[in-house]
C-alpha positions in Angstrom: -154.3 117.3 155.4 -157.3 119.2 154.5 -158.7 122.0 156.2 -161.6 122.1 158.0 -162.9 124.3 155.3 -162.1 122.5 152.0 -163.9 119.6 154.0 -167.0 121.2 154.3 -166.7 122.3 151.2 -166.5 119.2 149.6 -169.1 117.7 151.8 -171.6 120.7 151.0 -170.8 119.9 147.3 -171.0 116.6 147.5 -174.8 117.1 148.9 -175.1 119.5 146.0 -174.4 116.5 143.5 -177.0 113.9 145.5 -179.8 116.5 145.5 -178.8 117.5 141.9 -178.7 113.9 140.8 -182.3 113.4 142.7 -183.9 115.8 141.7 -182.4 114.6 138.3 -184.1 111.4 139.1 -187.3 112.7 139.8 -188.1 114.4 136.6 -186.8 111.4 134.8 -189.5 109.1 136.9 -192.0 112.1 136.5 -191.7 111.3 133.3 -191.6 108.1 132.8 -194.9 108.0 135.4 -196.6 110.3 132.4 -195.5 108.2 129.5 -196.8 105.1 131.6 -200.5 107.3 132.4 -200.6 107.9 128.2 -199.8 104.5 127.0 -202.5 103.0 130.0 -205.0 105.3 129.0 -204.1 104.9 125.2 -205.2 101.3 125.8 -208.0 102.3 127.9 -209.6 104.3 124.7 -208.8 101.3 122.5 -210.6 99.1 124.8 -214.0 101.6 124.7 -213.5 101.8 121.1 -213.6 98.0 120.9 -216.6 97.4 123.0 -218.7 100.0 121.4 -218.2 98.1 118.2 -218.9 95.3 120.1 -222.4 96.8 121.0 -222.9 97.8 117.6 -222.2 94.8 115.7 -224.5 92.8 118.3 -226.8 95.2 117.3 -226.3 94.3 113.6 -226.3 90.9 114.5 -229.9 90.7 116.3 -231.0 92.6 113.0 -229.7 90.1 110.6 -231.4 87.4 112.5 -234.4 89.1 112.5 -234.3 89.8 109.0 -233.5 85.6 108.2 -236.7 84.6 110.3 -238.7 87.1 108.4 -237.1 85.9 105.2 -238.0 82.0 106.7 -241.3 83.2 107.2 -241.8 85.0 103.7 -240.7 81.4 102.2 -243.1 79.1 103.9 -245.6 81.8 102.5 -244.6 81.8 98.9 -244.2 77.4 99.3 -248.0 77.5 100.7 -248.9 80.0 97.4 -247.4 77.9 95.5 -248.7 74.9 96.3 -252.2 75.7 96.5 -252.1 77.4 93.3 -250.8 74.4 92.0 -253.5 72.6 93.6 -255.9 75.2 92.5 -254.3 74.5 88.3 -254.8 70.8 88.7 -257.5 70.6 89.8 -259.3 72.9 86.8 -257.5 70.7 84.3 -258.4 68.0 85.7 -262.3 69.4 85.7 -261.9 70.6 82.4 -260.9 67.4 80.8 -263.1 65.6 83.0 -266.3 67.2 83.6 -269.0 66.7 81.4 -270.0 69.8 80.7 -266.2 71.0 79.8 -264.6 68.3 78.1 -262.1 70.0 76.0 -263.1 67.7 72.8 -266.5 68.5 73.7 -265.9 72.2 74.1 -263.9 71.9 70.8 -266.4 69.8 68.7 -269.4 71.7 70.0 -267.3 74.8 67.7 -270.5 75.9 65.1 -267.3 76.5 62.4 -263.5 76.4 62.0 -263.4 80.1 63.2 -265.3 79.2 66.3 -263.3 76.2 67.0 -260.2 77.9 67.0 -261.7 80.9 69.4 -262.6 77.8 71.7 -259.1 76.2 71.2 -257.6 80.2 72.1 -259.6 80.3 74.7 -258.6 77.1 76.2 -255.2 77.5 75.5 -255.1 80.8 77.5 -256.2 79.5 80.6 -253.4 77.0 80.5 -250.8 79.7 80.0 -252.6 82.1 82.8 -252.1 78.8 84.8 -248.3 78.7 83.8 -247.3 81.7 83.6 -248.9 82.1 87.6 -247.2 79.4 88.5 -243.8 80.9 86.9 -244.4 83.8 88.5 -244.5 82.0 91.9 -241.4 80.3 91.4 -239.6 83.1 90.8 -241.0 84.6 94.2 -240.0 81.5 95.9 -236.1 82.2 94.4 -235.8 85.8 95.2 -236.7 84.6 98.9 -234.4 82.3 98.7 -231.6 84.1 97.6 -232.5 86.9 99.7 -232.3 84.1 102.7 -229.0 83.1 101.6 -227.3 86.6 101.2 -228.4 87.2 104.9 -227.0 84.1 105.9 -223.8 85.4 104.2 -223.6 88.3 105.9 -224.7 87.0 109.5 -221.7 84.2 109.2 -219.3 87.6 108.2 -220.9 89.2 111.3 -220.6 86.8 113.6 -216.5 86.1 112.2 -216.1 90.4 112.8 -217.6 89.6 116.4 -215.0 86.7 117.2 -212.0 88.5 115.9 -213.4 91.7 117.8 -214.1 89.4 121.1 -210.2 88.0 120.9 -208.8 91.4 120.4 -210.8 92.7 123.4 -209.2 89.8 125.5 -205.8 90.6 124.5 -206.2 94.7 124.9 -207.3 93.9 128.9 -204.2 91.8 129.3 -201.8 95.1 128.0 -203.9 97.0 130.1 -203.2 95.0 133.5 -199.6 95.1 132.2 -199.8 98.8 131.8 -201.4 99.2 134.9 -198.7 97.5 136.8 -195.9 99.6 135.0 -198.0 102.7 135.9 -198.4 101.7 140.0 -194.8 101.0 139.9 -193.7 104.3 138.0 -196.0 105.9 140.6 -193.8 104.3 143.7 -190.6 105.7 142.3 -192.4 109.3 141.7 -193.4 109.2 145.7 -189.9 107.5 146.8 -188.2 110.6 145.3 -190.4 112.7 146.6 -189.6 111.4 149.9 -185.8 112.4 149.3 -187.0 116.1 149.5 
């Protein structure tokens, strides 16, 4: 049989193996407690990075918006120019042809001499294109607004698709992070339950 010796021996070596292997396990849970604590506050970071675009592009958003009811506002502006200078245009010609102090024959006939009647027929003439080329110039004015309109309404449809996407990716980071959480309280126990070995 063994002797009392080699028994103690063993038994003192075998206590040298458990508190080897424990300690063993105790880094290895050390560890894999820190790899859980940067991967949870990897996430974490994501999530802040996420909800400060979030703040920003709401920002943009509220901008954009603004920018459309301004744009709105600058076209019911140029459509009221427009049509009371259009007003304004047919009304004179219909004075001009009309009145009798300015009918255009009259105007023309009253000429003293060919020379004179086309001066009057210039002048006449000029007024019409004045009229036009206003009421070109106001239709332009009216485009570039609307364009302008449109181009915001481009982007804010862009923005708010940016927001949605950002919004779903948000969701979906908090669920890794209650996942992570969980593997990090339960990394945690095992740190302490080897702990409590020593």
């Amino acid at each position: 049989g063994k002797s009392y010796r080699q028994v103690i021996l063993e038994e003192a070596n075998n206590a040298k193996e458990k508190t080897d292997q424990a300690e063993k396990e105790l880094k290895n849970s050390q560890k894999r407690k820190d790899a859980a604590l940067a991967e949870f506050n990897s996430i974490d970071s994501q999530i802040n990075d996420t909800e400060l675009e979030i703040t920003t592009l709401e920002t943009q958003i509220e901008q954009t918006k603004a920018d459309i009811i301004l744009k709105e506002e600058e076209l019911v502006q140029a459509e009221a120019d427009y049509a009371s200078y259009e007003e304004l245009f047919l009304n004179r010609a219909r004075v001009m042809y009309e009145s009798s102090e300015i009918k255009y024959l009259e105007i023309l006939f009253s000429a003293t001499d060919f020379s004179d009647f086309l001066t009057k027929l210039d002048m006449i003439s000029q007024i019409v294109q004045y009229d036009r080329s206003i009421l070109t110039k106001l239709e332009e004015t009216k485009k570039k607004i609307e364009t302008a309109k449109k181009d915001l309404e481009d982007i804010l449809a862009r923005q708010e698709e940016n927001m949605k996407n950002l919004e779903e990716k948000k969701v979906s980071l908090d669920a890794v992070l209650e996942e992570k959480r969980l593997l990090l309280k339960a990394a945690e126990k095992d740190v302490e339950n080897y702990k409590a070995i020593f």
